[in-house]
C-alpha positions as CSV (number, residue, x, y, z in Angstrom):
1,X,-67.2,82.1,-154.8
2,X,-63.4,83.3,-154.7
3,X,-63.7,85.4,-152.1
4,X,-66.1,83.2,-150.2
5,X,-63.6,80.2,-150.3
6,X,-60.8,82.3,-149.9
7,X,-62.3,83.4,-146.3
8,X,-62.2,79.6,-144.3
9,X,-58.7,79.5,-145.7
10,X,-57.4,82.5,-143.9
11,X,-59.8,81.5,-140.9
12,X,-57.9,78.5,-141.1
13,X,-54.6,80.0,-141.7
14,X,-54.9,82.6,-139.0
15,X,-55.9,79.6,-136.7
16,X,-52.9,77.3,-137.0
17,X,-50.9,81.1,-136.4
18,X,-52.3,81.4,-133.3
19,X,-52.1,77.5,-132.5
20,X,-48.2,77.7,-133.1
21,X,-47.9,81.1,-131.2
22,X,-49.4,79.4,-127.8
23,X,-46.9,76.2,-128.6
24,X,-44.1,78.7,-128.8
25,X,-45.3,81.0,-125.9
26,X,-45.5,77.4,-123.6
27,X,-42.2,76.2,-124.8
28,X,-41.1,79.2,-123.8
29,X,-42.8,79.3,-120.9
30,X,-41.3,75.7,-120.2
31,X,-38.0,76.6,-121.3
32,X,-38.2,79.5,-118.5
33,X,-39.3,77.1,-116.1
34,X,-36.8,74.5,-116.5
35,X,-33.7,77.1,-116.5
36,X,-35.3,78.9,-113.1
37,X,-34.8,75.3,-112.3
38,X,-31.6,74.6,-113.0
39,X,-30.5,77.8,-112.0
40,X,-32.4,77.3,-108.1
41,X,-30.7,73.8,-108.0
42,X,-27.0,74.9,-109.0
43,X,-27.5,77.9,-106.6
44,X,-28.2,75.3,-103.5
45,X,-25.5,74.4,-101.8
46,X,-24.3,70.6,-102.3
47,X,-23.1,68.7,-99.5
48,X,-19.3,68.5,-99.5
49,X,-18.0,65.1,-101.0
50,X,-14.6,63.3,-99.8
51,X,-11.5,65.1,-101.3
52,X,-10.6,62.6,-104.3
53,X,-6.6,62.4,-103.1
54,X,-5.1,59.2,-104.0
55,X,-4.6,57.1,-100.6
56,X,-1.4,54.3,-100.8
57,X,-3.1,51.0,-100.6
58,X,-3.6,49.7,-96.7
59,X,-1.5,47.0,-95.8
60,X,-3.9,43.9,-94.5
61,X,-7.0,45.4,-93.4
62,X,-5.6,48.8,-92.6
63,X,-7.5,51.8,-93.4
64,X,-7.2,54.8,-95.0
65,X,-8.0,58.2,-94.7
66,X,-10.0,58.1,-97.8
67,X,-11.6,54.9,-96.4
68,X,-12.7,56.9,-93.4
69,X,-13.9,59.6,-94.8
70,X,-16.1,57.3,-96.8
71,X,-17.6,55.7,-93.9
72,X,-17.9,59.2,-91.4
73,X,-19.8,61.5,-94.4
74,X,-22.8,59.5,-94.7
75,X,-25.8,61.0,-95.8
76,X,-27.6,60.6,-92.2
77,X,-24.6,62.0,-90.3
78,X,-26.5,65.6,-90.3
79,X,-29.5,63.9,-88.0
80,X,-27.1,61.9,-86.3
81,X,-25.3,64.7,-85.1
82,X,-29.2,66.4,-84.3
83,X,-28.9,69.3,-86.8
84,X,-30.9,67.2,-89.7
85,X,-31.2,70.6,-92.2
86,X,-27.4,71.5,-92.0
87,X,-25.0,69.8,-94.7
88,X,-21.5,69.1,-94.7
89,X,-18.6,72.1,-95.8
90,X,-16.0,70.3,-96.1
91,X,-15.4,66.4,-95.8
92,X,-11.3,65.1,-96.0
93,X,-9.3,62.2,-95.6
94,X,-5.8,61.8,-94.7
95,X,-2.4,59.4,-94.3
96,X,0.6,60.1,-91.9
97,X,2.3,58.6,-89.4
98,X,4.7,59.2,-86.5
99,X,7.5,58.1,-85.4
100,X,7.6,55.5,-82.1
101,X,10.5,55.5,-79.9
102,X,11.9,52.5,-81.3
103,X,11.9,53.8,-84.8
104,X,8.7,52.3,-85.6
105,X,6.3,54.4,-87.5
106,X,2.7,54.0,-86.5
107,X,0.0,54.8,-89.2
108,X,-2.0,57.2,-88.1
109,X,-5.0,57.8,-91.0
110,X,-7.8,60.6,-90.0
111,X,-10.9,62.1,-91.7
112,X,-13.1,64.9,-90.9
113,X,-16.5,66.0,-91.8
114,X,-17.3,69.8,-91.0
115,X,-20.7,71.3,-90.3
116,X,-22.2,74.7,-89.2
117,X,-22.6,73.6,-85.6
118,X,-20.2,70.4,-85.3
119,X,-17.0,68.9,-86.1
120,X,-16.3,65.5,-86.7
121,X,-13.1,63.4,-86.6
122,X,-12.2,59.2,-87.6
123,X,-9.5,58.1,-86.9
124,X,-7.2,54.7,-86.4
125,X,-3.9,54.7,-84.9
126,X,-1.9,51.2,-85.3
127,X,0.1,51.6,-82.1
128,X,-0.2,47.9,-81.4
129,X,-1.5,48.8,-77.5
130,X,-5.1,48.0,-76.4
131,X,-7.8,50.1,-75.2
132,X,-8.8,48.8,-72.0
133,X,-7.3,50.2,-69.2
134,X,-6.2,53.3,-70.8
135,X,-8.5,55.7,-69.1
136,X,-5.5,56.5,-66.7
137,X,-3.5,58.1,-69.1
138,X,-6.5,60.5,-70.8
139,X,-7.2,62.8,-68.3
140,X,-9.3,62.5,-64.7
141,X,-12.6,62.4,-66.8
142,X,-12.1,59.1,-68.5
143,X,-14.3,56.2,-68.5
144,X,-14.9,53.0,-70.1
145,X,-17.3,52.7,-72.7
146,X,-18.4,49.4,-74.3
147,X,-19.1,49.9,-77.7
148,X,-21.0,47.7,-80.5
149,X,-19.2,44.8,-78.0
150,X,-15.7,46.1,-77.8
151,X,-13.4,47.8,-74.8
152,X,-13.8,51.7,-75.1
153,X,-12.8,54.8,-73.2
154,X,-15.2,58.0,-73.2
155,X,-13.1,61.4,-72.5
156,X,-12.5,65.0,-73.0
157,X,-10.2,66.6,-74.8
158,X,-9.4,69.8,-76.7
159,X,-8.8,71.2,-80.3
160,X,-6.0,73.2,-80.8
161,X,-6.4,76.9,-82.3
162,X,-3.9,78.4,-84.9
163,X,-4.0,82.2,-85.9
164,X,-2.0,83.1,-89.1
165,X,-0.5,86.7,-89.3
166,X,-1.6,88.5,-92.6
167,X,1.8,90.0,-92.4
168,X,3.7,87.0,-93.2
169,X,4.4,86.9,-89.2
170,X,4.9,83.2,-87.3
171,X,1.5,81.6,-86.5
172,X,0.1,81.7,-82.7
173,X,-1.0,78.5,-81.5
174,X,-3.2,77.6,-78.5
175,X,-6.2,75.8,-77.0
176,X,-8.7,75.8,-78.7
177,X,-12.8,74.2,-77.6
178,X,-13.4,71.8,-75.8
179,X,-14.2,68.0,-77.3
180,X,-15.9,64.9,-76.4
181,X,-13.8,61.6,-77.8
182,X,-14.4,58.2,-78.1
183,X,-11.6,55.7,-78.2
184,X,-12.6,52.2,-79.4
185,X,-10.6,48.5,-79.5
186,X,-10.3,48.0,-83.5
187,X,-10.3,44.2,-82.2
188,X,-12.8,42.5,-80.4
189,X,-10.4,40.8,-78.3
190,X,-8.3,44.1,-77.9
191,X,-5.4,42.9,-79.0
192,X,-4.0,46.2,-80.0
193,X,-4.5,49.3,-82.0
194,X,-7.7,51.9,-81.8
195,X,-10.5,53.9,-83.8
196,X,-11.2,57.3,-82.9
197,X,-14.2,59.7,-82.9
198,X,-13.7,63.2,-81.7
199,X,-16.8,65.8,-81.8
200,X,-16.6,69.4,-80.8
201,X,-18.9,72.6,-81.6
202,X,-18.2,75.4,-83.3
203,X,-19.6,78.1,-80.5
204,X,-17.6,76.1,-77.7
205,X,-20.2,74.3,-75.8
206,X,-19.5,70.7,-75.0
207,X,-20.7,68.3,-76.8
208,X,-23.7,65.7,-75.4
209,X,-22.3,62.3,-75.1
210,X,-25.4,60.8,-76.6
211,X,-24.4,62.5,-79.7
212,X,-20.9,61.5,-79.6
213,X,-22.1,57.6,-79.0
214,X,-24.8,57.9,-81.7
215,X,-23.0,58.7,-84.0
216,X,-19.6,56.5,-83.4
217,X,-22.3,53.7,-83.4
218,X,-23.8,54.2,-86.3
219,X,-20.4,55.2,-88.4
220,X,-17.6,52.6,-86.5
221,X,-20.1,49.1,-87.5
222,X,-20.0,50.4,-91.2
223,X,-15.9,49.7,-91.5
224,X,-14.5,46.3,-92.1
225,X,-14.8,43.5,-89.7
226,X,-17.0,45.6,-87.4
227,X,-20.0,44.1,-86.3
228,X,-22.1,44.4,-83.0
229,X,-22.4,42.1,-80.4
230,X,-24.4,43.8,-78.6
């Protein structure tokens, strides 16, 4: 009877053995799974997030260059720009200022968001001088261009190229490709001062104006006080 009871009992014990062994072999399994998992998602490449410098405070309702970056590297701006499945390298923002003739200095903030195919620039400049009528003095090209209700000028311009010497030589500076920019009244009554959006590409070609509009529409109404009239 020993021997007989004795048999379920190893049955039994050999059966919870292989019951743990295909728990362990599927945690395993799972544990495999979820570190191939982590280890595809780290290895994608993140889009690149606004550089966390500290910005001084903006005076009124002066912007920032960490303001602007905010507002140009949105999640969308990929399909705005027409190339949906590229993501952003590098995304910055920046303070400075020149100097006026009077002494004045005239804050000038700026943030770019790189791609593969484009580049994209916001800017403000506080000059104190309004858009309209300013074609003149930006080149044969210019137009005006109404935007979200305000006075705008549509025109071409071009990035400037910079080679660095590995011998520790002076740089060489010179034209670089060509650009498509958009100059916009930060008032609605154009009572002084502008926001900028520059796009160029990085194998030279001009950039289609639709694109340039697009995306200056979509990225100027998201800063305070903007909204479209239409």
């Amino acid at each position: 009877m020993a021997e007989e009871n004795d048999a379920p009992m190893k049955s039994a014990s050999a059966w919870r053995q292989a019951l743990a062994a295909v728990a362990l072999v599927g945690a395993l399994s799972g544990g495999f799974w979820v570190l191939a998992k982590t280890s595809a998602a780290e290895s994608e490449p993140k889009p690149a997030t606004c550089s966390d410098g500290e910005s001084p405070a903006p005076k009124g309702k002066r912007l920032t260059g960490a303001r602007l970056c905010e507002a140009l590297n949105r999640p969308d701006l990929a399909a705005l720009l027409g190339t949906p499945t590229e993501i952003a390298k590098t995304a910055s923002g920046s303070d400075s200022s020149f100097g006026s003739p009077g002494g004045k200095q005239i804050a000038t903030p700026q943030a770019q968001v790189e791609f593969e195919t484009y580049t994209v620039t916001l800017s403000a400049t506080y000059d104190g001088l309004p858009v309209a009528g300013s074609q003149a003095l930006l080149g044969s090209d210019a137009r005006p261009q109404k935007v979200l209700g305000r006075p705008g000028v549509l025109y071409s311009d071009r990035t400037i190229r910079i080679s660095f010497r590995l011998d520790g030589g002076d740089a060489d500076s010179g034209p670089g490709v060509p650009a498509r920019a958009l100059t916009v009244a930060q008032d609605p009554k154009d009572r002084g001062g502008s926001v900028d959006v520059t796009l160029w590409r990085a194998d030279g070609a001009v950039p289609d104006d639709a694109v340039l509009l697009r995306v200056a529409e979509r990225v100027l109404q998201t800063l305070p006080g903007w909204t479209s009239h239409g």
